[in-house]
C-alpha positions in Angstrom: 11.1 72.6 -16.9 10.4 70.0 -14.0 7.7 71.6 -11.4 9.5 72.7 -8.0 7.2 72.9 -4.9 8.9 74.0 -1.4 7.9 71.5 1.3 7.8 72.3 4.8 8.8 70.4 7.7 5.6 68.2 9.7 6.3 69.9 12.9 7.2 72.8 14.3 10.8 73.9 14.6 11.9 77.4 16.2 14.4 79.2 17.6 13.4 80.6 21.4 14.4 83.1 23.3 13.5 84.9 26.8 12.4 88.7 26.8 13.0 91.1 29.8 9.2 90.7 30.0 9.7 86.9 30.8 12.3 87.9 33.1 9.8 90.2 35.0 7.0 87.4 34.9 9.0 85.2 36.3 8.0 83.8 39.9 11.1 85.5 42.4 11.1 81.6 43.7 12.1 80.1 40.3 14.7 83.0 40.6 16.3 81.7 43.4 16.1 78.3 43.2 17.7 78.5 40.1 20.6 80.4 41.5 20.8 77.9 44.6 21.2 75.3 41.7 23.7 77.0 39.6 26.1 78.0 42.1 26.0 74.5 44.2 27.2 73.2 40.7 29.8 75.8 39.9 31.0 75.8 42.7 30.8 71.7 42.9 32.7 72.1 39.5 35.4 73.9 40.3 36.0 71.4 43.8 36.2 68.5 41.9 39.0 70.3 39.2 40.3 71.3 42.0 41.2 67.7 43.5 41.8 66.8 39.5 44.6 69.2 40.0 46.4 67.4 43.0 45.9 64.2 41.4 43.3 63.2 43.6 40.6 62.2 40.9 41.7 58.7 39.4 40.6 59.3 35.9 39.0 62.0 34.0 37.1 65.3 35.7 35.0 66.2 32.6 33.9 69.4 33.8 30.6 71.6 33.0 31.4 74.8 34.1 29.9 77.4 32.0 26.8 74.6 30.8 25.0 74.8 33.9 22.1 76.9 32.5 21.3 74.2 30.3 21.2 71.4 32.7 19.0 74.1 35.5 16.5 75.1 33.6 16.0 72.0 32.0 15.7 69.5 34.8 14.0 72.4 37.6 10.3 71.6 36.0 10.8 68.1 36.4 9.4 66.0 39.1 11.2 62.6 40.3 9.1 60.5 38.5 10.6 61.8 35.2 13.9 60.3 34.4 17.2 61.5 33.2 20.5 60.3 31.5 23.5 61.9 30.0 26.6 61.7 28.5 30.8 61.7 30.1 30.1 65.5 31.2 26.9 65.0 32.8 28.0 66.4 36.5 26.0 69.0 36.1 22.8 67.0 34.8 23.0 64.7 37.5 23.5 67.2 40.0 20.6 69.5 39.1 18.0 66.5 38.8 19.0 65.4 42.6 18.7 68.4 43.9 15.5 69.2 42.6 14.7 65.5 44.1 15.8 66.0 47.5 14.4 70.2 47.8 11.5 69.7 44.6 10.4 72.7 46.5 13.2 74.4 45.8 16.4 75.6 47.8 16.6 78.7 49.5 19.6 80.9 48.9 19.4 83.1 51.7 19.1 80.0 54.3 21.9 77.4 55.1 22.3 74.2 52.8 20.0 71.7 54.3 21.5 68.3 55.5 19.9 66.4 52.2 22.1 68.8 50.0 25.2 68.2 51.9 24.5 64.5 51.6 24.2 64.5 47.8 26.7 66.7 47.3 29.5 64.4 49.4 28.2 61.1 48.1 28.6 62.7 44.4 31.9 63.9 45.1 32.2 60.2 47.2 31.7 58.7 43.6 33.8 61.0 41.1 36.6 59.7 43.4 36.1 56.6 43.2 35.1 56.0 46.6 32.6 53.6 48.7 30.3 56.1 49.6 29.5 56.5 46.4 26.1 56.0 44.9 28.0 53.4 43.0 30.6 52.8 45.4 32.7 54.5 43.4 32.7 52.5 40.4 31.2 54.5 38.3 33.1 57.2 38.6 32.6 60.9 37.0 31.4 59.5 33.9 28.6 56.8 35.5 26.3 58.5 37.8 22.8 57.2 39.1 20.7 57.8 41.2 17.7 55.8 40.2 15.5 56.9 43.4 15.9 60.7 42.0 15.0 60.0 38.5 19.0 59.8 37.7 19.2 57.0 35.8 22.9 56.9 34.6 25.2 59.2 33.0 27.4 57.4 30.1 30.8 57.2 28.7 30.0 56.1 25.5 28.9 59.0 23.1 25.6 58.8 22.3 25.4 55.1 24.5 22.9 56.4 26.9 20.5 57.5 24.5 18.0 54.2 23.6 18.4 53.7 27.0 16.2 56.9 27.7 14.5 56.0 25.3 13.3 52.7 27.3 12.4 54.4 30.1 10.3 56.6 28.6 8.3 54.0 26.9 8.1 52.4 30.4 6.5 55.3 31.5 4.1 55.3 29.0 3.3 51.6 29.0 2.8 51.8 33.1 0.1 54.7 32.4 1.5 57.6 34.0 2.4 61.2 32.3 6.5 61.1 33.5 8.6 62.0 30.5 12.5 60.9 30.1 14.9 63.2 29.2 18.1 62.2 27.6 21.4 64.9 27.4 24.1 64.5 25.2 26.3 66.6 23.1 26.9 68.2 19.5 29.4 65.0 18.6 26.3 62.4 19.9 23.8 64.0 17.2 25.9 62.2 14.7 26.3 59.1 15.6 24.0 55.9 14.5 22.6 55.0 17.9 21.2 58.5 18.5 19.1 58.9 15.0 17.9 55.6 15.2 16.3 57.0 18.7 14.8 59.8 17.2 13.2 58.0 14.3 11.9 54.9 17.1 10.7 57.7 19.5 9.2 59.3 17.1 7.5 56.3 15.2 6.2 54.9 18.9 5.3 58.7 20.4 7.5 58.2 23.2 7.7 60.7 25.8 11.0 61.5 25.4 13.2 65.1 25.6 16.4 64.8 23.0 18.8 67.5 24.9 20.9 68.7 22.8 23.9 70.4 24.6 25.8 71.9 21.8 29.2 73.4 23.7 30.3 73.7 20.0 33.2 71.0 20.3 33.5 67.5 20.3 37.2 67.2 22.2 38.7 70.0 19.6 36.8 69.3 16.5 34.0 72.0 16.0 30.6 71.7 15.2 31.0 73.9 11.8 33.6 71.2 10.9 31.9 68.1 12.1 28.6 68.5 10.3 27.0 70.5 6.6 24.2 71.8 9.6 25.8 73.2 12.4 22.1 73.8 13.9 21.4 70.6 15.4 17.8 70.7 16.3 17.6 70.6 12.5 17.8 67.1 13.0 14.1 66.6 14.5 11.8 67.9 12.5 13.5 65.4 9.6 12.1 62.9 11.9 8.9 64.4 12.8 10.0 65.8 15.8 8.7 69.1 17.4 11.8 70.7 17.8 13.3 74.1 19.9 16.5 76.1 19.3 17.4 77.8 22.7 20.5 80.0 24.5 21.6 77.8 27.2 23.3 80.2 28.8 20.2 81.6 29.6 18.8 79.5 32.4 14.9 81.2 31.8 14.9 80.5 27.9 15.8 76.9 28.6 13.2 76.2 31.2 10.3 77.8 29.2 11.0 75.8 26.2 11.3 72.9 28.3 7.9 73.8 29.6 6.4 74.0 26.1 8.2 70.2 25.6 6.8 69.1 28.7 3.0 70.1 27.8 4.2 68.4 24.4 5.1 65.1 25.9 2.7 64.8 28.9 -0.4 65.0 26.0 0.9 62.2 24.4 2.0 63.7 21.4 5.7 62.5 21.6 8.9 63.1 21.4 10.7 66.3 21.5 14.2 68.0 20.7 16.0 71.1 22.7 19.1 72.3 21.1 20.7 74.4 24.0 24.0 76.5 22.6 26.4 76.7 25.8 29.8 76.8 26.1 32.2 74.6 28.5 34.9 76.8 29.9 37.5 74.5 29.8 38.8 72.1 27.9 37.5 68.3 27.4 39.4 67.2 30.6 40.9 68.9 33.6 41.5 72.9 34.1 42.7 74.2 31.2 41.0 76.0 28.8 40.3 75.1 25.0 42.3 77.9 24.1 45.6 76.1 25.5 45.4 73.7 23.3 45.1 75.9 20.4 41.6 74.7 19.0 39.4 77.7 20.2 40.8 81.6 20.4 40.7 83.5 23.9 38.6 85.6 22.2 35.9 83.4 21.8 36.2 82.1 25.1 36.3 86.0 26.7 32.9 86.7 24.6 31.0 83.7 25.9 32.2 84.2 30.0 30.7 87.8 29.2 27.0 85.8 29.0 27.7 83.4 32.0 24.5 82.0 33.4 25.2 82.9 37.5 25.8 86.4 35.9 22.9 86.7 34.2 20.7 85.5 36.8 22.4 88.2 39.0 21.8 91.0 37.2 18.1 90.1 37.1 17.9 89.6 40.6 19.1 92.3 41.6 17.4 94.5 38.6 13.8 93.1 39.9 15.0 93.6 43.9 14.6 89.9 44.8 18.5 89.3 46.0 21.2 91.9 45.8 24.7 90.9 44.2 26.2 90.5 47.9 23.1 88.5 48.7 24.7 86.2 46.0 28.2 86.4 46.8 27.2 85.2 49.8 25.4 81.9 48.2 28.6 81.6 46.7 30.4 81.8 49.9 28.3 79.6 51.7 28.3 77.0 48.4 32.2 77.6 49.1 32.2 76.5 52.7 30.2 73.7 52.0 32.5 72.2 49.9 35.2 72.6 52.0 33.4 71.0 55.2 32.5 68.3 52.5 35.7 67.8 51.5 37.7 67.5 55.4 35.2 64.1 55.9 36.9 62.4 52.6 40.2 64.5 53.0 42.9 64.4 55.4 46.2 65.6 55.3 49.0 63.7 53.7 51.5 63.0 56.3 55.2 64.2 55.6 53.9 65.8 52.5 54.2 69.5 51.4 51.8 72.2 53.1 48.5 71.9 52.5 49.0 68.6 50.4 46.3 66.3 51.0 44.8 62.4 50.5 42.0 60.5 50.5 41.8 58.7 53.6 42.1 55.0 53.8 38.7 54.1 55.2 36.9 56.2 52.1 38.2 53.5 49.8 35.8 50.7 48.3 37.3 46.9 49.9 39.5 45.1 47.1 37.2 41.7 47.8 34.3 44.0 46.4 36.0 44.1 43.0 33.7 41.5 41.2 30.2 41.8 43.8 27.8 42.5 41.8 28.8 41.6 38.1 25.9 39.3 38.0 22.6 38.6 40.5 22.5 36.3 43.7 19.5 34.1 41.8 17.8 34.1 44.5 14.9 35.1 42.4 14.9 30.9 42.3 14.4 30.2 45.9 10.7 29.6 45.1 10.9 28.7 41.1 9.3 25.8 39.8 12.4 23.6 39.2 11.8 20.6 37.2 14.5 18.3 35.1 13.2 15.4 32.4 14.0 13.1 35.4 11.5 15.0 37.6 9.0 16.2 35.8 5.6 15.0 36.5 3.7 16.5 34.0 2.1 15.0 30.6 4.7 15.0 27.9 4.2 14.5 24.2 6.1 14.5 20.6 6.1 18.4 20.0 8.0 20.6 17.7 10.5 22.6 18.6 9.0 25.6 17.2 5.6 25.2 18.5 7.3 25.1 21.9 8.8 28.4 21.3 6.4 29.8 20.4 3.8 27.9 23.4 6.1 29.0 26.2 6.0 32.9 25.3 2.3 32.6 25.1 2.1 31.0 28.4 4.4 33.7 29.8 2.7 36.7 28.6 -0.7 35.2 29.5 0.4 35.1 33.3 3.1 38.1 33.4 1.6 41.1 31.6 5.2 42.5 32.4 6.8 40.9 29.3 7.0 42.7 26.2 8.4 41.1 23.4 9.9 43.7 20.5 11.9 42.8 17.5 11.8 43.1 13.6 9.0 41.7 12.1 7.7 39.5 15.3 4.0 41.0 14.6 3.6 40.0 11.1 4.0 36.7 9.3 2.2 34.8 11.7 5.2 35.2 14.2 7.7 36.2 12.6 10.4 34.9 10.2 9.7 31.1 11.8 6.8 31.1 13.8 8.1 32.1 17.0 5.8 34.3 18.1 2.5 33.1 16.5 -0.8 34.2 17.8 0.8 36.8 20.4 0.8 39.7 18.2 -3.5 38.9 18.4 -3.6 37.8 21.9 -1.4 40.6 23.5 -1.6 43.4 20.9 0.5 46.5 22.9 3.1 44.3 24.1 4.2 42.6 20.6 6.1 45.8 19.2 7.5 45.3 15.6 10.4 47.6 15.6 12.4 49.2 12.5 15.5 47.8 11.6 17.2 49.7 13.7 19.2 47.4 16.2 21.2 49.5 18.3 17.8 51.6 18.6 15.6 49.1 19.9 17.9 46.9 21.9 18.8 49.9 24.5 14.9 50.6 24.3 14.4 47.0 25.5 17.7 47.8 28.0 16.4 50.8 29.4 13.4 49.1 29.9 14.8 46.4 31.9 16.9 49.0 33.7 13.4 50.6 34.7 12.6 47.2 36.2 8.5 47.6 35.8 8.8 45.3 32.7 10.7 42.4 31.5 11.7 43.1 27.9 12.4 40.0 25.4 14.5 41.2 22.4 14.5 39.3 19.4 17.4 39.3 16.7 16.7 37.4 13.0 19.9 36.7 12.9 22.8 36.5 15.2 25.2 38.6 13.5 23.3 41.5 14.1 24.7 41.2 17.7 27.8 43.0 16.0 25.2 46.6 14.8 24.2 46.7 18.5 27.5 45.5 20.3 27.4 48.9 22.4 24.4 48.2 23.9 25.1 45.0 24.2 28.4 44.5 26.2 29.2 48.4 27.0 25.7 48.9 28.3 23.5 45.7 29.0 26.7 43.6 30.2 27.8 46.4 32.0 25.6 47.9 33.4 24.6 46.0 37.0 28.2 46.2 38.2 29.0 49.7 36.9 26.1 50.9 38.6 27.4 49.5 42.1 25.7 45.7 41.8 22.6 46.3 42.6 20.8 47.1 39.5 18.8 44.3 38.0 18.9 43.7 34.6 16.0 41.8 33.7 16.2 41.0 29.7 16.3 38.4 27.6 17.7 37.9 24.1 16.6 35.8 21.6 18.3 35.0 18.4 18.9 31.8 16.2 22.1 30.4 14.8 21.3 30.0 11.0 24.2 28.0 9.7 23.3 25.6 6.5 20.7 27.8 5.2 22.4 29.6 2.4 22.3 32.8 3.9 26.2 33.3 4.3 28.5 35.0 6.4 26.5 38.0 7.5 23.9 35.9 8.8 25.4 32.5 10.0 27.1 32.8 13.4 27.5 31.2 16.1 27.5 34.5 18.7 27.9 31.5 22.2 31.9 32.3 22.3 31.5 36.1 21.9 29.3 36.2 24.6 31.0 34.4 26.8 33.4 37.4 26.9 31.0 39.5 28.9 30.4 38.0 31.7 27.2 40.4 32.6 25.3 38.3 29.9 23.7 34.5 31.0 23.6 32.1 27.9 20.9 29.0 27.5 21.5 26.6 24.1 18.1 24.5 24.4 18.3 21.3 22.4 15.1 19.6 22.8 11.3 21.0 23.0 11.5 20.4 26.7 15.0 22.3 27.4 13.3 25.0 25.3 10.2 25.7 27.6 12.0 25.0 31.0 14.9 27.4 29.5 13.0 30.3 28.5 11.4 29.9 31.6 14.5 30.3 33.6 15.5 33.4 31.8 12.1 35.0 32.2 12.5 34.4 36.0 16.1 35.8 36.3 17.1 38.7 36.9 20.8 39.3 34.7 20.1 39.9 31.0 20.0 36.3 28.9 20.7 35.2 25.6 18.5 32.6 24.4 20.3 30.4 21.3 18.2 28.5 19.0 18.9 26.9 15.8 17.3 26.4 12.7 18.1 22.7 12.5 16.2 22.1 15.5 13.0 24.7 14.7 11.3 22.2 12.1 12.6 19.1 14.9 10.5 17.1 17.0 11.0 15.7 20.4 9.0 15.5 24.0 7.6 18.4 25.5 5.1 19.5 27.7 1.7 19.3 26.7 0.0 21.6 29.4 2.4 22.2 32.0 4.7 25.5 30.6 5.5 26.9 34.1 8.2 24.6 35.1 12.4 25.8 34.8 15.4 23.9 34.4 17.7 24.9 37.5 20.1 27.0 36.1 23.6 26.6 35.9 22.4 22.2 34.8 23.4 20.3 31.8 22.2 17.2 30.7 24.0 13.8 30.2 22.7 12.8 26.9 24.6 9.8 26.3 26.7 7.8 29.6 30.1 6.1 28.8 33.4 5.9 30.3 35.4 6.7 27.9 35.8 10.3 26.4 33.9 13.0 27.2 31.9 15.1 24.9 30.9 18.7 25.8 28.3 19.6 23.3 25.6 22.6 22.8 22.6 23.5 20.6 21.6 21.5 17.1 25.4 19.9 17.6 24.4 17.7 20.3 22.1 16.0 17.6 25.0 15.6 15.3 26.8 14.5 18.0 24.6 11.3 19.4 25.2 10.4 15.4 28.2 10.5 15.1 28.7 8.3 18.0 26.2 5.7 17.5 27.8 5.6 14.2 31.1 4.9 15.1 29.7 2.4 17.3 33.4 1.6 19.4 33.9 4.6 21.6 32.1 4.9 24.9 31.3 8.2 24.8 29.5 10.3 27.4 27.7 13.0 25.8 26.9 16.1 27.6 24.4 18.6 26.4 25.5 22.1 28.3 22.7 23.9 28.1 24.0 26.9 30.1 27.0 28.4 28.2 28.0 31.5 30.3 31.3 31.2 32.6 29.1 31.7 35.7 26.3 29.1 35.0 27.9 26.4 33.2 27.9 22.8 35.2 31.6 22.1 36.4 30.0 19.2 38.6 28.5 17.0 35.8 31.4 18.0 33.5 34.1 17.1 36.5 32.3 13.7 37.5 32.7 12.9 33.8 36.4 13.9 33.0 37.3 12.3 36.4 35.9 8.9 34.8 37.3 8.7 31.2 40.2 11.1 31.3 39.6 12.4 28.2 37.9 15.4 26.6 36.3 16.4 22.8 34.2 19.7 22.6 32.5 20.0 19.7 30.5 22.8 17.9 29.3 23.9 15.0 30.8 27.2 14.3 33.7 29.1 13.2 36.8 28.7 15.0 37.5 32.5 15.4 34.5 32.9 17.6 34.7 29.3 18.8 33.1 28.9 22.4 35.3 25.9 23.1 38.4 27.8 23.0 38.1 29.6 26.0 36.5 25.9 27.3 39.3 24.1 26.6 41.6 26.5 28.3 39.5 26.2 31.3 39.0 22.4 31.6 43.1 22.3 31.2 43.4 24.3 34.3 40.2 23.0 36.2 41.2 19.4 35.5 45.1 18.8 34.0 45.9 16.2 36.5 42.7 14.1 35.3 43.6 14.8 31.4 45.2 11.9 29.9 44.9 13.5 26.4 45.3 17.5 25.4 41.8 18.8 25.1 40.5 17.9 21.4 38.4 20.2 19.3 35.4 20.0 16.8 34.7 23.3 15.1 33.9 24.9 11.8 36.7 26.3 9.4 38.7 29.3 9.9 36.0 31.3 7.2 32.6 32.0 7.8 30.2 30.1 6.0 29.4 31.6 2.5 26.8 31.2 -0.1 27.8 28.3 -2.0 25.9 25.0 -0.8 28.6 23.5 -1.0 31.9 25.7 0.3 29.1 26.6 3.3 29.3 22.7 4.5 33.0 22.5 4.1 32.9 25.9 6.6 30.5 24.4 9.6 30.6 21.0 11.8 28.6 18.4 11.5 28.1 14.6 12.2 30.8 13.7 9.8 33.3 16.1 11.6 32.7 14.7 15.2 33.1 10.7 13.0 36.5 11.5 11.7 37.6 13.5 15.4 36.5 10.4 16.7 38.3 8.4 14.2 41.2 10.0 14.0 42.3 12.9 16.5 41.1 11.5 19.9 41.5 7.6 19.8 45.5 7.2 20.2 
């Protein structure tokens, strides 16, 4: 008979609850600012489904009505120095932690809204319809709200999205010394999805200072938490991860903030991450005004028995039970809440001319300008007015045959020796003397808490190294082994990172950089051979640098250090063991962005080229030996950066074009290239646009059914041969 020994969880995991002793130790000021909360966001609520009703919200009105407890008593501790994100529904959140930002005093329910709270409350209603006064400008929306100056550092669309993002911050906080915490909200449907368990496990693994908020309204859309997972109590999920963990009534605002304040002593000691598992209830459905019960999924029942513990009715009957306001004094914050809205609502509302009584509109001068529709998707650069700009024509420094890993590796070391704002994270970059090649040899020694080896956990650590740059004290460096792991963290990537400057309003740097290699040839097959240039060039947030030489390398990562949109770095593994000039003790120097590089001059056909394919290239011409080609190295890839100049001056002279690459054609960067260069340049063309790529497949194991799938020198000899010579 096998030996059976019960094991307990690590850390402590309870359910929490307020007694009418709490209630009577409770300061009367709390009290009231708490009410002044809760009712400016019910009442808030029920404004902005009311508009949803006349069609006057373009797009969803997610509303929190009955989950305000949750959001009030969590965020009121707080000071503006902690941070907050949240999910779709996050009006409430967001509200609650700007409030407490503009009045951390607290707001006075027997006085008249001050002036701040009518200016938070107009521009978020400004933004939820999509309007210019909007913190965003109204890009955002109801679903993206941010306030950064509050602590509100974006609500999300994506379940579970915003989470590693929090998670960034609150290593930020850490890493900058101070005792802030982060706190990310999200919902029962979040807790099981990928993105939000690898933040526990990270958070927990690093100690962050970070508050997992579990809403759970008991319904993701219609599906309920009994049906969506085999442990319906969510905060189960912490203590599996070493994570102190609380089980609390959201509908009771008290319960919530004293269990926050138990997380918050937690945190602020250093002792790490937390989890809150608040049980609320959202009135009505997932969108708009009608209740869950309309649509069949929940019972009126149900709904009936969970209005009977409303938060605002709660906190009445105390107040008035312990004589600090009397149920008229709080139908009269109500009232006053009321009129507020409606005096907020007459400076973006006006009438609707010839329309039915009481119809109304948004007036014309509330709405963002159409040229404003793509300000913002990336930064000015004018983080270059004062760079270091240096090509191999005008570089004055001592050069020298270097390898091209050496120089990868001598560049980050130079950068982290003058910037201690660059933290470099990534699987396995502390170990191995740098990693899986050398890339980051000897940092790990010379700059111990800023070379973080990470779990295998992409979609964890790359919105960690996204919220960090979103924080903008630090300038994270993210390194991927291989470039098809792009596709495990494509939501941070392009929904979040890509995104995120533009959603925000434009004005939100994004300083990050992205590091990964193309490893095509090397046996390791599909799942780790691709060519990520073309998929990338899809988002047009992201920047993209292919270095070629030693010297492109350091003046490269140099470039994407100093700017201020997130950029991919390519490298290649053909080039790693390479050698060519480079900088011997000069590493401060940056290419000019948006410059490529004629490699080879001729008059005849033109050859856009990137990465280890401008090797094979120069080969394959010199091999030929009877076509004057011009060779052009792009280095910048990205639609916004890429040198229409040098590639215009060229096609101007020889009238004809090849782009060649190494990868797959699926994903093939020159694609969208060629389309481009045919409507940039068709009365120049004398030829259509010809194309070098890889094979429809991805490359696979064998040796030799891997070089059938990818291009190389003898690809470019037989286009040149055959296809583009008529």
């Amino acid at each position: 008979m096998p030996q059976r020994t019960p094991l307990d969880p690590a850390v402590e995991w309870v359910e929490f609850a307020a007694t009418d002793a709490d209630w009577d130790a409770a300061e009367p000021h709390l009290l009231t600012s708490m009410l002044s909360q809760l009712v400016l966001i019910r009442t808030f609520e029920e404004f902005v489904l009311e508009l949803a009703g006349e069609g006057l919200i373009h797009g969803p009105a997610h509303s929190s009505i009955g989950q305000e407890g949750g959001a009030v008593g969590s965020v009121i501790g707080l000071t503006s120095q902690d941070t907050v994100n949240g999910s779709h529904r996050g009006h409430h959140q967001f509200l609650a932690k700007v409030l407490s930002h503009v009045h951390p005093e607290g707001i006075d329910p027997t006085k008249p809204f001050s002036e701040d709270v009518r200016a938070v409350v107009l521009r978020s209603l400004a933004e939820i319809c999509g309007l210019d006064r909007g913190f965003s400008h109204g890009r955002g929306g109801s679903m993206h709200l941010q306030w950064k100056d509050a602590g509100a550092i974006g609500t999300n669309a994506i379940v579970g999205g915003g989470v590693p993002l929090a998670a960034g911050s609150a290593w930020a906080h850490r890493q900058a010394g101070t005792d802030a915490v982060a706190v990310t909200y999200f919902g029962d449907g979040a807790t099981n999805i990928g993105s939000t368990l690898e933040s526990f496990n990270l958070a927990a693994a690093w100690k962050l200072p970070l508050c997992f908020f579990i809403e759970n309204n008991q319904y993701a859309v219609s599906t309920s938490v009994h049906e969506a997972t085999g442990e319906p109590r969510l905060s189960a999920r912490g203590p599996g991860f070493g994570i102190r963990s609380w089980k609390v009534d959201g509908m009771d605002p008290l319960a919530v903030y004293l269990a926050m304040q138990e997380a918050l002593a937690h945190m602020r000691a250093g002792n790490g991450p937390t989890v809150i598992e608040a049980d609320v209830y959202r009135y009505f459905h997932q969108n708009g005004a009608f209740p869950g019960s309309s649509f069949r999924y929940r019972t009126r029942e149900e709904e009936a028995a969970w209005r009977q513990r409303d938060p605002i009715d709660q906190l009445r009957a105390h107040l008035a039970r312990r004589r600090i306001l009397s149920s008229a004094d709080v139908d009269d914050t109500i009232a006053a809440a009321k009129a507020l809205m409606a005096d907020v609502g007459t400076v973006l509302l006006e009438p609707k001319p010839g329309g039915k009584p009481k119809e109304r509109q948004i007036k014309a001068a509330e709405w963002p300008d159409p040229a404003f529709v793509n300000v913002g998707v990336r930064g000015d650069l004018s983080e270059f007015d004062d760079a270091p700009l240096a090509d191999r024509d005008t570089f004055d420094g001592e050069l020298a045959e270097t390898k091209f890993i050496d120089a990868v590796a001598a560049v980050m070391n130079r950068r982290m020796g003058t910037d201690d704002r660059i933290v470099v994270m990534g699987e396995d970059v502390h170990r191995l003397n740098g990693g899986t090649n050398g890339a980051t040899r000897g940092l790990k020694d010379a700059y111990p808490d800023r070379i973080l080896g990470t779990p295998i956990s992409e979609n964890a650590f790359t919105g960690l190294g996204g919220g960090i740059a979103l924080d903008g004290r630090f300038r994270p460096v993210v390194e991927f082994m291989y470039a098809d792991f792009m596709w495990v963290a494509a939501d941070q990537l392009f929904n979040q990172i890509a995104k995120a400057r533009h959603m925000f309003g434009g004005d939100d740097d994004v300083p990050l950089v992205l590091r990964s290699k193309v490893a095509m040839g090397t046996g390791y097959g599909s799942q780790h051979s691709m060519d990520p240039a073309g998929i990338f060039a899809t988002a047009p947030g992201w920047r993209i640098v292919a270095p070629s030489t030693p010297f492109d390398y350091v003046g490269l990562m140099n470039s994407a250090l100093r700017c201020k949109d997130p950029v991919l770095v390519l490298e290649h593994v053909d080039l790693y063991g390479s050698t060519g000039e480079g900088p011997v003790d000069d590493f401060d120097y940056c290419l000019p962005v948006g410059k490529a590089a004629v490699r080879r001059a001729g008059g005849e056909l033109t050859i856009l080229t990137y990465l280890a394919m401008t090797k094979y290239v120069l080969e394959a011409v010199e091999q030929v030996g009877d076509v004057d080609a011009e060779v052009i190295d792009l280095r910048w890839l990205d639609r916004a950066s890429i040198d229409w100049d040098t590639i215009g001056e060229s096609i101007k002279k020889t009238n004809n074009v090849l782009i060649a690459e190494q990868g797959a054609l699926g994903t093939s960067y020159g694609g969208w290239l060629a389309d481009e260069i045919g409507r940039r340049f068709f009365d120049w063309l004398d030829h259509p646009v010809q194309r070098v790529t890889g094979g429809e497949a991805s490359p696979s194991i064998s040796k030799v059914l891997e070089r059938a799938a990818i291009a190389k020198s003898e690809e470019v000899v037989e286009a040149l041969q055959t296809r583009v010579r008529y």
